[in-house]
Backbone as CSV, one residue per row, in Angstrom:
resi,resn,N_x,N_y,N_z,CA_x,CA_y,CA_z,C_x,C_y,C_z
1,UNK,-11.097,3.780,-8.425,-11.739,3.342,-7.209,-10.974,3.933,-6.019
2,UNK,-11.397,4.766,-5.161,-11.105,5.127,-3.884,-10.776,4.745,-3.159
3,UNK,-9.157,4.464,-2.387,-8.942,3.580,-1.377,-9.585,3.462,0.365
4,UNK,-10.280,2.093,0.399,-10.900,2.188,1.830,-10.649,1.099,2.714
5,UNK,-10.915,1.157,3.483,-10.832,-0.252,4.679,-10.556,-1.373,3.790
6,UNK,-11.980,-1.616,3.242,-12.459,-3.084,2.786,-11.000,-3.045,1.632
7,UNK,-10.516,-2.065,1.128,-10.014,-2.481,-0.678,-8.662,-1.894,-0.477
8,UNK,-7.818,-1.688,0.908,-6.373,-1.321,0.430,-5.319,-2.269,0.430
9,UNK,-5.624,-3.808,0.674,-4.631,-4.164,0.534,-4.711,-4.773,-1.034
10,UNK,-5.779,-4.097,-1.657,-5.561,-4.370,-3.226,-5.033,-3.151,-4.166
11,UNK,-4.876,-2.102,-3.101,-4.278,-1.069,-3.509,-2.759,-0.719,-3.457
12,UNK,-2.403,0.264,-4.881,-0.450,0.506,-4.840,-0.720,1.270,-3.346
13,UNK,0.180,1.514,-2.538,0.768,1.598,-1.335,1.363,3.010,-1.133
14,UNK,2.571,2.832,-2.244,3.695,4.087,-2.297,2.806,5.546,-2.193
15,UNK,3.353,6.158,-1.535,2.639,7.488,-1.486,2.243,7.474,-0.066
16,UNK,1.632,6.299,0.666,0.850,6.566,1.501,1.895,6.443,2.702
17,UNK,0.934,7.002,3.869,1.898,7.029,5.336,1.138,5.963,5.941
18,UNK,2.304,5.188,6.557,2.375,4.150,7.287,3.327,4.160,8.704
19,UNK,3.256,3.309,9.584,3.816,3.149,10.784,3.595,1.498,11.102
20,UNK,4.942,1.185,11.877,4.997,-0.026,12.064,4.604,-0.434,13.660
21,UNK,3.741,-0.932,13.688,3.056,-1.291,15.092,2.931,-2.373,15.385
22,UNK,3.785,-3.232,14.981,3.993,-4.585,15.257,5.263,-5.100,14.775
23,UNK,6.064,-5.804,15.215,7.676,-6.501,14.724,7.452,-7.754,15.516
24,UNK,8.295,-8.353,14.433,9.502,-9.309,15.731,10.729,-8.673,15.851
25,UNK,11.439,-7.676,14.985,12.504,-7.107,15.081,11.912,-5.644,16.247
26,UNK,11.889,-5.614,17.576,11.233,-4.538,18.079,12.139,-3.535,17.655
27,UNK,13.349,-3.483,17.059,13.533,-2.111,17.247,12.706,-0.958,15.460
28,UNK,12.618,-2.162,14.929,11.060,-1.214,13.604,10.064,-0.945,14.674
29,UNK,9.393,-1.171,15.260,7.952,-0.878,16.169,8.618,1.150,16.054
30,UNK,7.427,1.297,15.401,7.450,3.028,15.584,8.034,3.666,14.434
31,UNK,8.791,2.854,13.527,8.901,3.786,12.539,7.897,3.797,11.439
32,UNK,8.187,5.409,11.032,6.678,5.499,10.293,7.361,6.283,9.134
33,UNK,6.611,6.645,8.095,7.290,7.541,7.419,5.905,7.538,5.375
34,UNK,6.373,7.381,4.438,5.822,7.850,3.209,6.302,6.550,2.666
35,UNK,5.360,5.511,2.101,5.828,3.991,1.887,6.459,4.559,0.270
36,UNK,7.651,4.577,0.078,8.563,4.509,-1.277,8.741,4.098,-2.275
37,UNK,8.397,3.116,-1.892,8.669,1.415,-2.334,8.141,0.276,-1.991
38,UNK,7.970,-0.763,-3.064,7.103,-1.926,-2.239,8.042,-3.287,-3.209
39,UNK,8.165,-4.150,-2.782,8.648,-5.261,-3.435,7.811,-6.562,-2.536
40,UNK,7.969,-7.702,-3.471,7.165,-8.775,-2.849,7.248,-8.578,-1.174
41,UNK,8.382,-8.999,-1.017,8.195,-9.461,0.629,8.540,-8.045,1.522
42,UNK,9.203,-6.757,1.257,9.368,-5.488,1.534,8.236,-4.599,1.386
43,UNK,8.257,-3.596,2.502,8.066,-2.218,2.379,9.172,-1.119,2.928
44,UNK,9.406,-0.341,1.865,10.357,0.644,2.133,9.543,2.219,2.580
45,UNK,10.569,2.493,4.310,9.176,3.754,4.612,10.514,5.098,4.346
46,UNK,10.154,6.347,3.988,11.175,7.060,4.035,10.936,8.081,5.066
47,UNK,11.428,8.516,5.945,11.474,9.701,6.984,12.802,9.757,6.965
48,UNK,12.337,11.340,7.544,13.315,12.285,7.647,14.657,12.094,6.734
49,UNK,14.353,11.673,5.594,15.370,12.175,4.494,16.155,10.354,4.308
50,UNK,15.773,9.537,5.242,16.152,8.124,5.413,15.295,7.062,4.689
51,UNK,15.745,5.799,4.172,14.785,5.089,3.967,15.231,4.281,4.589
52,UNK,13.773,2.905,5.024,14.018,1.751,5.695,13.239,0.922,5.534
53,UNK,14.135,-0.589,5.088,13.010,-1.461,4.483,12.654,-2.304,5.573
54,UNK,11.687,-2.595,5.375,10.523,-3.034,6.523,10.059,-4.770,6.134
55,UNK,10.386,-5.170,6.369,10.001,-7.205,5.788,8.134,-7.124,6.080
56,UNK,7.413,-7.363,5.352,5.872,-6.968,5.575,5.580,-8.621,6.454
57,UNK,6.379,-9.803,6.220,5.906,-10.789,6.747,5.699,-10.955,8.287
58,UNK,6.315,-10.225,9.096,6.467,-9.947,10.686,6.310,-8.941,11.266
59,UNK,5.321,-8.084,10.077,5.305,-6.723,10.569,4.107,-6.569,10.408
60,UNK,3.191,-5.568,11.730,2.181,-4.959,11.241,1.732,-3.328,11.315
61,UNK,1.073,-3.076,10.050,1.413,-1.480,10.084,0.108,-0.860,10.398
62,UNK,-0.199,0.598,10.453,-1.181,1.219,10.267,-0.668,2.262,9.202
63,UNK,-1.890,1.943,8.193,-1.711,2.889,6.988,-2.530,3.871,7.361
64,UNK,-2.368,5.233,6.973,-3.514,6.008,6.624,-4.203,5.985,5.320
65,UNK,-5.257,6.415,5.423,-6.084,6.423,3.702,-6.408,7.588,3.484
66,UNK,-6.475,8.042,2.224,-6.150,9.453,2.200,-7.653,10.019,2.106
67,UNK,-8.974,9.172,2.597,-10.121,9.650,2.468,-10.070,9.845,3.889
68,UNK,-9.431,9.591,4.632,-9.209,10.006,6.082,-9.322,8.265,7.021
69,UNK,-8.861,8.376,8.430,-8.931,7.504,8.896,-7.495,6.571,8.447
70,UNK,-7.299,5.297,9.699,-6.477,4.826,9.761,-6.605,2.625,9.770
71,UNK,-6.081,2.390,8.623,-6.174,0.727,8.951,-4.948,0.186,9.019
72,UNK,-5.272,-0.595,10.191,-4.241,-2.110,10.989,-4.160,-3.189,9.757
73,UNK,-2.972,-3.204,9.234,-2.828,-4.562,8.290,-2.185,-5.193,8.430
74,UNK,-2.165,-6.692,9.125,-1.025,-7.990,9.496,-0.076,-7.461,7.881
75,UNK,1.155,-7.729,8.045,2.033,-7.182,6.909,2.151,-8.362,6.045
76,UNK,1.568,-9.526,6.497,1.433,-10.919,6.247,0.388,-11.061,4.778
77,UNK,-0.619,-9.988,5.257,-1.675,-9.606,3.677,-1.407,-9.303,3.240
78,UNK,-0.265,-8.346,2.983,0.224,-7.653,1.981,1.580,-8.349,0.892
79,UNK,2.159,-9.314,1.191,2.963,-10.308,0.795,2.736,-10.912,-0.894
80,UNK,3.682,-10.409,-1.644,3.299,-11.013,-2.871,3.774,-9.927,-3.613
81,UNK,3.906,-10.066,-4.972,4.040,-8.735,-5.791,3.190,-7.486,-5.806
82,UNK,3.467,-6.490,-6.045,2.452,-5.251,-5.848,1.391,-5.648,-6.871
83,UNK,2.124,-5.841,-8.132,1.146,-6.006,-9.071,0.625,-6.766,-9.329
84,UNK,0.777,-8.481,-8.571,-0.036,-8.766,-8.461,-1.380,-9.250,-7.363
85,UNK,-0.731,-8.659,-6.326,-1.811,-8.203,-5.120,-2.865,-7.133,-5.370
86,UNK,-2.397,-5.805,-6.674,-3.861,-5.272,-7.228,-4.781,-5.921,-7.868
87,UNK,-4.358,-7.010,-8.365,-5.529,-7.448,-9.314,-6.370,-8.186,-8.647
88,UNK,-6.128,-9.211,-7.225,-6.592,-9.767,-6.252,-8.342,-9.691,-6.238
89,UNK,-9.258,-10.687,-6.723,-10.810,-9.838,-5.978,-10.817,-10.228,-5.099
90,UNK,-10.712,-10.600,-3.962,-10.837,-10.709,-2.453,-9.367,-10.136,-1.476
């Protein structure tokens, strides 16, 4: 299944580019990078040769999707194990 608007926060993550456009920690606001890693309450972004883990509960990102185009996700939806946030039907 093709990742889109309606179906990525039931989708693995890693691979994709993201940016953080929302904190309470302002100094994440702006980093962006190739999501690495995902653990329940983390996202790890890697740029420029760095990684940095990102708390998804106070954060909100814009992912890209690789069918093109860009979605806003409270980091709050994404919270939970990877694997079991794919199996999720809603």
């Amino acid at each position: 299944m093709p990742i889109t608007k309606e179906n990525l926060t039931r989708h693995e993550l890693i691979g994709l580019e993201a940016e953080v456009v929302g904190s309470s920690d302002p100094t994440l606001i702006g980093v962006h990078g190739k999501v690495s890693d995902e653990t329940r309450e983390t996202i790890a972004l890697r740029f420029h040769g760095e990684s940095k883990i990102i708390p998804k509960s106070n954060s909100v990102f814009v992912i890209k999707i690789p069918a093109g185009g860009e979605v806003k996700v409270e980091g709050a939806r994404l919270v939970g194990k990877p694997e079991n946030r794919i199996k999720k039907v809603k």
